[in-house]
N, CA, C and O of each residue as an XYZ file, in Angstrom:
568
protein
N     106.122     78.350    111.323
C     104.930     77.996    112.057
C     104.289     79.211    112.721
O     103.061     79.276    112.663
N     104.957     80.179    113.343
C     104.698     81.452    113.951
C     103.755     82.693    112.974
O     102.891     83.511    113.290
N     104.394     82.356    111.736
C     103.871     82.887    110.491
C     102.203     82.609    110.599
O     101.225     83.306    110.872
N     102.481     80.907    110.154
C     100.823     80.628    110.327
C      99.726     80.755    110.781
O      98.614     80.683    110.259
N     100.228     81.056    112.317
C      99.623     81.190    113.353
C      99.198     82.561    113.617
O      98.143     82.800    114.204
N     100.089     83.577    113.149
C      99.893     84.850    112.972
C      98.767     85.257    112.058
O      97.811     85.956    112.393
N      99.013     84.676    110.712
C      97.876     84.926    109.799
C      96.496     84.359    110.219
O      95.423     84.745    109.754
N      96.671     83.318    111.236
C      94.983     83.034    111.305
C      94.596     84.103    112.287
O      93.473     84.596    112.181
N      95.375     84.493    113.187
C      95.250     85.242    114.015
C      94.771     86.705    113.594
O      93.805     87.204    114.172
N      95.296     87.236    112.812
C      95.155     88.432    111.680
C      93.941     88.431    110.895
O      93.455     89.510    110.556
N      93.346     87.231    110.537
C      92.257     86.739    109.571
C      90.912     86.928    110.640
O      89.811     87.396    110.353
N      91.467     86.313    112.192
C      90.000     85.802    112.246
C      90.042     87.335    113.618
O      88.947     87.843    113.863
N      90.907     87.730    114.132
C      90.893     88.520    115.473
C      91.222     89.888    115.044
O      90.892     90.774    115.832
N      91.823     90.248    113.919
C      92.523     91.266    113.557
C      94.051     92.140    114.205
O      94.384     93.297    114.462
N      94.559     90.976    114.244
C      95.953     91.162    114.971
C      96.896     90.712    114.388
O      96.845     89.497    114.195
N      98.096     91.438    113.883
C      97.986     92.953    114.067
C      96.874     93.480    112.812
O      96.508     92.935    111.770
N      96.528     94.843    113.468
C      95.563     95.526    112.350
C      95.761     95.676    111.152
O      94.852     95.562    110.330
N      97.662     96.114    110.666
C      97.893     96.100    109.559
C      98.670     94.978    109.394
O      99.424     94.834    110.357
N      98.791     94.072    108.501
C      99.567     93.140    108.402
C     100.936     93.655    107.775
O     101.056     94.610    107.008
N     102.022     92.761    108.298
C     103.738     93.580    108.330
C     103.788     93.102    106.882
O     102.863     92.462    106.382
N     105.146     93.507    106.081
C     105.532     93.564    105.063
C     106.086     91.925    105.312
O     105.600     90.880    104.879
N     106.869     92.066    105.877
C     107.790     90.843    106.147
C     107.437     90.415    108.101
O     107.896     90.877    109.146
N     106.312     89.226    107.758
C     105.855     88.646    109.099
C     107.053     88.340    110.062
O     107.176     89.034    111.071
N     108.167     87.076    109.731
C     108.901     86.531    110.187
C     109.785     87.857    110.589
O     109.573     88.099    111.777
N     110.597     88.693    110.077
C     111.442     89.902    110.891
C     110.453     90.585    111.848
O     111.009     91.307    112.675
N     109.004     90.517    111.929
C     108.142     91.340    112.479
C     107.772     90.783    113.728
O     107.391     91.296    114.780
N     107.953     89.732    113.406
C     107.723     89.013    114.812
C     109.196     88.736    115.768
O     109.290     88.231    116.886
N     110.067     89.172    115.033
C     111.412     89.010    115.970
C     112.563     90.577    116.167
O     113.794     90.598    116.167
N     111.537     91.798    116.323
C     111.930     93.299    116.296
C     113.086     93.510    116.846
O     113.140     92.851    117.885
N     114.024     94.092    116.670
C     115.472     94.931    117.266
C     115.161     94.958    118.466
O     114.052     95.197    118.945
N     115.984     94.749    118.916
C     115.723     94.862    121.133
C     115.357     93.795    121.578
O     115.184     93.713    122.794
N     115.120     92.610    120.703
C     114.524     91.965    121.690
C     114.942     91.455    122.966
O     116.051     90.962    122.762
N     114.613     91.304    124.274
C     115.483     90.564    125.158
C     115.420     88.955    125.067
O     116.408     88.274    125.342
N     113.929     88.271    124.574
C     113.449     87.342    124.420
C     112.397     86.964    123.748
O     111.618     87.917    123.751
N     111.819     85.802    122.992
C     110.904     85.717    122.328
C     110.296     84.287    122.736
O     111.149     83.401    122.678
N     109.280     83.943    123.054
C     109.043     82.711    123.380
C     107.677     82.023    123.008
O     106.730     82.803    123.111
N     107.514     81.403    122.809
C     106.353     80.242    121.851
C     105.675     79.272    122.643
O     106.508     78.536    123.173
N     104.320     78.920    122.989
C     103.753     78.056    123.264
C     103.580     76.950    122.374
O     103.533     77.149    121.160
N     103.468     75.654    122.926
C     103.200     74.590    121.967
C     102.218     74.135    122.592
O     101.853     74.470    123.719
N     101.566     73.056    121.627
C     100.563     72.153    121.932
C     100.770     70.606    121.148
O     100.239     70.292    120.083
N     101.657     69.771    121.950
C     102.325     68.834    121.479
C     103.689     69.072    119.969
O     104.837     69.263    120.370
N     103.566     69.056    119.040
C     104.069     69.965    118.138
C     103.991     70.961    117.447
O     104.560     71.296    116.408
N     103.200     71.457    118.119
C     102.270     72.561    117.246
C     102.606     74.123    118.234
O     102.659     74.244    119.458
N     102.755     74.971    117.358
C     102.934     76.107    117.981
C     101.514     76.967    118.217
O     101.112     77.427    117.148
N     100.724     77.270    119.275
C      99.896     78.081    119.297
C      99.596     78.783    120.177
O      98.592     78.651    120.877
N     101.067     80.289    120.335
C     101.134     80.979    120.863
C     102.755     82.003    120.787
O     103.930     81.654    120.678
N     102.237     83.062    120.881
C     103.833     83.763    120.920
C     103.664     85.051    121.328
O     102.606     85.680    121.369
N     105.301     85.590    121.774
C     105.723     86.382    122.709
C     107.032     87.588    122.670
O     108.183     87.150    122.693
N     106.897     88.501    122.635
C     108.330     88.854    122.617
C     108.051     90.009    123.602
O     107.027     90.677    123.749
N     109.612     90.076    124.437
C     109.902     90.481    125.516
C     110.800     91.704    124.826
O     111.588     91.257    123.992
N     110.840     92.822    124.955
C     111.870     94.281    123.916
C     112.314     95.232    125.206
O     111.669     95.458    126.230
N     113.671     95.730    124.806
C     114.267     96.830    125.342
C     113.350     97.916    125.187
O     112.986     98.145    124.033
N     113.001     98.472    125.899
C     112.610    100.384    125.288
C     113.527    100.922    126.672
O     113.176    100.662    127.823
N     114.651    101.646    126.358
C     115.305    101.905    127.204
C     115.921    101.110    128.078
O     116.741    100.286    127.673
N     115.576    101.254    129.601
C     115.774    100.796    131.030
C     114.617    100.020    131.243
O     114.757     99.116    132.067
N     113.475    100.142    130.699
C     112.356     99.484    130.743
C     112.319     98.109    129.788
O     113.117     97.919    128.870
N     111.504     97.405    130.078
C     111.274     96.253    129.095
C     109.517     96.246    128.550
O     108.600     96.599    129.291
N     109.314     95.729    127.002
C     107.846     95.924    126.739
C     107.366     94.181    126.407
O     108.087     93.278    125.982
N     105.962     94.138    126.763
C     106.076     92.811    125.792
C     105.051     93.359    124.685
O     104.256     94.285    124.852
N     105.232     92.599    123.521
C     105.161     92.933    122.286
C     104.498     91.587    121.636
O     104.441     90.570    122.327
N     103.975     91.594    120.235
C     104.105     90.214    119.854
C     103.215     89.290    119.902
O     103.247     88.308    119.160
N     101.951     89.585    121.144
C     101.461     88.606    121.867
C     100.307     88.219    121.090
O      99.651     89.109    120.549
N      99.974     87.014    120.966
C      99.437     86.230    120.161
C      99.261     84.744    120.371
O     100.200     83.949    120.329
N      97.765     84.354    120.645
C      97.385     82.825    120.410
C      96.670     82.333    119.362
O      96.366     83.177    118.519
N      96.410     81.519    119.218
C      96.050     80.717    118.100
C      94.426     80.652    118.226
O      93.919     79.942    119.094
N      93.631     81.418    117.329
C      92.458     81.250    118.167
C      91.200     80.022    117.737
O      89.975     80.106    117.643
N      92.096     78.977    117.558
C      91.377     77.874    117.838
C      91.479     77.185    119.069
O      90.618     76.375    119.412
N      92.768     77.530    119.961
C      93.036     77.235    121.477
C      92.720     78.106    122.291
O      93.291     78.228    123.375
N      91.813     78.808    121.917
C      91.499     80.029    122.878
C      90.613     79.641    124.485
O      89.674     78.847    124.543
N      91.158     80.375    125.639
C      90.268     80.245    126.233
C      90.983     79.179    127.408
O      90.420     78.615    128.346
N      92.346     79.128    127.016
C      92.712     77.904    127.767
C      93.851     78.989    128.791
O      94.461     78.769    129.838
N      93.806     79.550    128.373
C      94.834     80.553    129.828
C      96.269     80.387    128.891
O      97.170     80.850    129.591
N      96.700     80.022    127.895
C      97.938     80.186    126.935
C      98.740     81.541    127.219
O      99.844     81.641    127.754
N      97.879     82.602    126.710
C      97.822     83.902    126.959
C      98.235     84.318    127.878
O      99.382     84.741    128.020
N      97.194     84.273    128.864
C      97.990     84.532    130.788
C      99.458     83.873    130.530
O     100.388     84.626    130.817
N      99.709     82.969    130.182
C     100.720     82.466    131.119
C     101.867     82.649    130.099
O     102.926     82.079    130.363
N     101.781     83.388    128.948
C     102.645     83.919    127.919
C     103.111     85.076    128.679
O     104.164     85.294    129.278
N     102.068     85.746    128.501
C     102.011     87.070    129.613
C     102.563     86.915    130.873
O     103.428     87.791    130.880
N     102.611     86.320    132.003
C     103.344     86.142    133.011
C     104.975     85.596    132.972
O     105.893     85.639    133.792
N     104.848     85.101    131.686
C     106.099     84.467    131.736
C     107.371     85.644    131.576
O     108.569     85.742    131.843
N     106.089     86.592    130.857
C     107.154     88.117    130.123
C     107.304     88.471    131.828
O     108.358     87.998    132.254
N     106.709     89.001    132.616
C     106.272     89.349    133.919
C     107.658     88.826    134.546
O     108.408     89.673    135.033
N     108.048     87.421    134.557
C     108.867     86.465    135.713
C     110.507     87.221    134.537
O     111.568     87.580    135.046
N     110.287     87.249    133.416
C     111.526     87.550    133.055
C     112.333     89.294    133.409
O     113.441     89.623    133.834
N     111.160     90.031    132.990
C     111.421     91.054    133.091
C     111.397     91.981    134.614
O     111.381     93.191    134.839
N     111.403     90.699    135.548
C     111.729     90.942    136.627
C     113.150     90.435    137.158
O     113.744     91.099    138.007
N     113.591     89.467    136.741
C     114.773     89.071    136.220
C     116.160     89.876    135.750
O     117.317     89.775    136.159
N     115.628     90.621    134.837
C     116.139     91.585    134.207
C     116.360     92.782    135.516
O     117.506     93.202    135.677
N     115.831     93.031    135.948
C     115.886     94.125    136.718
C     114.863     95.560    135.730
O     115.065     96.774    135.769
N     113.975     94.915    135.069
C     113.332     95.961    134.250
C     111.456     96.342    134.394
O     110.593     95.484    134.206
N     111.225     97.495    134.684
C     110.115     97.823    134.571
C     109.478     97.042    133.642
O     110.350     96.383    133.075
N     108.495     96.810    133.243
C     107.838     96.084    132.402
C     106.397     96.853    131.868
O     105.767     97.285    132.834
N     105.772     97.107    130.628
C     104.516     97.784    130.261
C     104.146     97.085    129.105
O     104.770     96.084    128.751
N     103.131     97.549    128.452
C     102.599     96.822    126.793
C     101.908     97.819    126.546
O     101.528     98.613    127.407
N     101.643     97.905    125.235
C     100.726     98.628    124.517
C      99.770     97.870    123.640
O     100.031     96.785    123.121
N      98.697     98.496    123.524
C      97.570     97.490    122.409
C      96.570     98.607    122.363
O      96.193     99.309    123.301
N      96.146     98.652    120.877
C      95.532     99.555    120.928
C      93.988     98.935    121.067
O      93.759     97.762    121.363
N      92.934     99.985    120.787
C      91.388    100.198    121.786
C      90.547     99.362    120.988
O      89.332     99.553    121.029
N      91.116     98.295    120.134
C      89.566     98.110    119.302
C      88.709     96.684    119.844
O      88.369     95.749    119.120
N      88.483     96.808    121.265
C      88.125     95.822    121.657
C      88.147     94.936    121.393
O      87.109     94.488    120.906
N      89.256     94.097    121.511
C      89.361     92.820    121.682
C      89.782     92.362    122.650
O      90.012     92.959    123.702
N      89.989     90.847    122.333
C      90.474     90.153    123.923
C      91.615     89.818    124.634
O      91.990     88.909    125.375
N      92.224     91.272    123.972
C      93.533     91.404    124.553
C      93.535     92.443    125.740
O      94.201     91.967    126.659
N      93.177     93.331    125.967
C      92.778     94.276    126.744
C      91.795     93.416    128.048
O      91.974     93.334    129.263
N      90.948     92.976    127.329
C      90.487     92.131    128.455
C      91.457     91.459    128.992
O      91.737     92.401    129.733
N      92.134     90.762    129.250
C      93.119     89.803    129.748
C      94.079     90.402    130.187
O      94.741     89.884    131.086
N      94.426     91.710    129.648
C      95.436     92.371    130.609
C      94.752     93.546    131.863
O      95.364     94.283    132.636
N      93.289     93.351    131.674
C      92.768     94.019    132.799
C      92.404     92.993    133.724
O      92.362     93.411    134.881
N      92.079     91.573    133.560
C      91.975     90.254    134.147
C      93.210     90.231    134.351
O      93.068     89.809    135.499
N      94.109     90.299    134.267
C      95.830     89.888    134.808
C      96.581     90.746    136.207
O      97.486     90.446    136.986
N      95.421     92.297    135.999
C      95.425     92.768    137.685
C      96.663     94.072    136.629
O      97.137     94.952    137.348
N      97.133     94.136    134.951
C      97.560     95.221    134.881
C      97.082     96.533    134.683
O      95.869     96.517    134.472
N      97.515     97.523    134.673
C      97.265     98.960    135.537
C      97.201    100.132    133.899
O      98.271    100.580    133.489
N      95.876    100.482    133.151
C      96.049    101.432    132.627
C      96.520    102.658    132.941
O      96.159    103.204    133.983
N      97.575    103.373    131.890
C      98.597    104.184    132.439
C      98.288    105.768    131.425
O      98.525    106.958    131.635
N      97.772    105.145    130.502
C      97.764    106.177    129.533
C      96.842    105.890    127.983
O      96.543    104.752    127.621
N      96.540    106.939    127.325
C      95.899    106.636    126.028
C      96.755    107.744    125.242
O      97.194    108.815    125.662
N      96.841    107.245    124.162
C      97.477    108.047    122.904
C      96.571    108.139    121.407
O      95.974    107.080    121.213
N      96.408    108.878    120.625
C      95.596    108.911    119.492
C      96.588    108.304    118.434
O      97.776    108.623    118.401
N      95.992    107.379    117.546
C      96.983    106.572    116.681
C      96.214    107.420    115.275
O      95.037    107.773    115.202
N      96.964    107.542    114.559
C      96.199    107.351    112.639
C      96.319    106.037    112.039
O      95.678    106.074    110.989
N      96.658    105.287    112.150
C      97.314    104.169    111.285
C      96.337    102.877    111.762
O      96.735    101.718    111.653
N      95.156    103.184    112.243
C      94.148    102.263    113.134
C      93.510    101.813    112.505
O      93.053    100.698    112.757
N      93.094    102.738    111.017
C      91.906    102.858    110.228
C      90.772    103.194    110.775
O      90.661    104.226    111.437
N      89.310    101.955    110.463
C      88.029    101.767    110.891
C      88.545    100.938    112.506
O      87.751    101.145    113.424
N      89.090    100.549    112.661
C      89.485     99.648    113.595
C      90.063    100.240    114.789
O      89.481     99.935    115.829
N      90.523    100.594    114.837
C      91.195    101.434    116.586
C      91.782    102.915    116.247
O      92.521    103.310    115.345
N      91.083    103.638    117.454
C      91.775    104.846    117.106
C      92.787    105.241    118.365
O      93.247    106.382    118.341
N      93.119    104.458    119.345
C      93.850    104.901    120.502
C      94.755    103.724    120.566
O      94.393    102.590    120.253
N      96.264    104.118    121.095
C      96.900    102.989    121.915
C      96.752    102.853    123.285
O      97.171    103.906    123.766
N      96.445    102.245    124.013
C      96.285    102.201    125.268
C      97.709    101.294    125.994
O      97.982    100.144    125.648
N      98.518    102.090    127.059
C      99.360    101.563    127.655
C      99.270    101.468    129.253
O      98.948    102.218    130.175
N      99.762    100.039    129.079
C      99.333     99.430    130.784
C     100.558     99.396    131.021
O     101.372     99.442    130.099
N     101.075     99.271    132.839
C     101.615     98.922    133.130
C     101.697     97.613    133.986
O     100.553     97.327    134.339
N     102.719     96.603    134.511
C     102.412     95.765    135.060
C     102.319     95.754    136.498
O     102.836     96.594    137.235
N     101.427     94.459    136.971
C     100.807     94.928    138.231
C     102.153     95.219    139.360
O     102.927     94.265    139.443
N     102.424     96.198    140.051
C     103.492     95.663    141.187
C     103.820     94.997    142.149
O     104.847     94.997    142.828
N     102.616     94.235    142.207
C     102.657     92.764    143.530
C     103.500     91.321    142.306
O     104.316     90.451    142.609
N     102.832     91.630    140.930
C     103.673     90.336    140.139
C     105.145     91.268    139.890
O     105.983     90.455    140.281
N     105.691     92.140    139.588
C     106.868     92.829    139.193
C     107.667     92.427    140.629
O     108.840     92.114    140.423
N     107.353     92.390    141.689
C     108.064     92.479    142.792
C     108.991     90.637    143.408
O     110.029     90.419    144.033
N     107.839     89.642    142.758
C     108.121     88.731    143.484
C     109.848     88.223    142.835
O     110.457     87.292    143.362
């Protein structure tokens, strides 16, 4: 189901930019600490994964269904990484790269903190920077 949801996601938003070889291992990467899924009665339309990078934790993964868009899914995918990886005892950051979409928006609406830009090749026509946020420290703290 995660699959599915990915490809419409990929089709209609361009996420991810390049599509993985093998979706299902791609959506569940080495490190993970956690991975977690929104539903909408039986239906999955939304997902998450929470990853080791070190001492730190990243979220990764993130993805709604964008026929449910607009309903706060997202935020609260995103916060949920936030409540865990505070849990953990772990810093928390994300990366996404620059090609405007409405992912960046929502993590600058979420109160997180651009930290850095990096030059990517692998962007194509579509993004040429990764941009990494960190999370806000009033939500990391509670």
């Amino acid at each position: 189901m995660c699959v599915e949801v990915l490809r419409s996601v990929h089709e209609l938003a361009g996420y991810p930019i390049n599509w993985p070889g093998d979706p299902g291992r791609w959506l569940t990467p080495e490190g993970a600490l956690g991975c977690w899924v929104a539903v909408d009665g039986r239906r999955v339309v939304g997902h998450v994964v929470l990853t080791a990078v070190g001492e730190r934790a990243e979220v990764e993964r993130l993805f709604v269904d964008p026929g449910v868009g607009r309903r706060g899914i997202g935020r609260q995918l995103l916060e949920h990484c936030v409540v865990m990886a505070a849990e953990l005892g772990r810093e928390l950051s994300l990366e996404v790269v620059d090609n405007g979409g409405a992912a960046v928006r929502l993590y600058r609406r979420a109160g997180w903190v651009e930290t850095g830009r990096t030059a990517i090749d692998w962007g194509g026509e579509y993004a040429s920077e990764l941009i990494r946020f960190a999370a806000p420290a009033d939500l990391t703290r509670q």
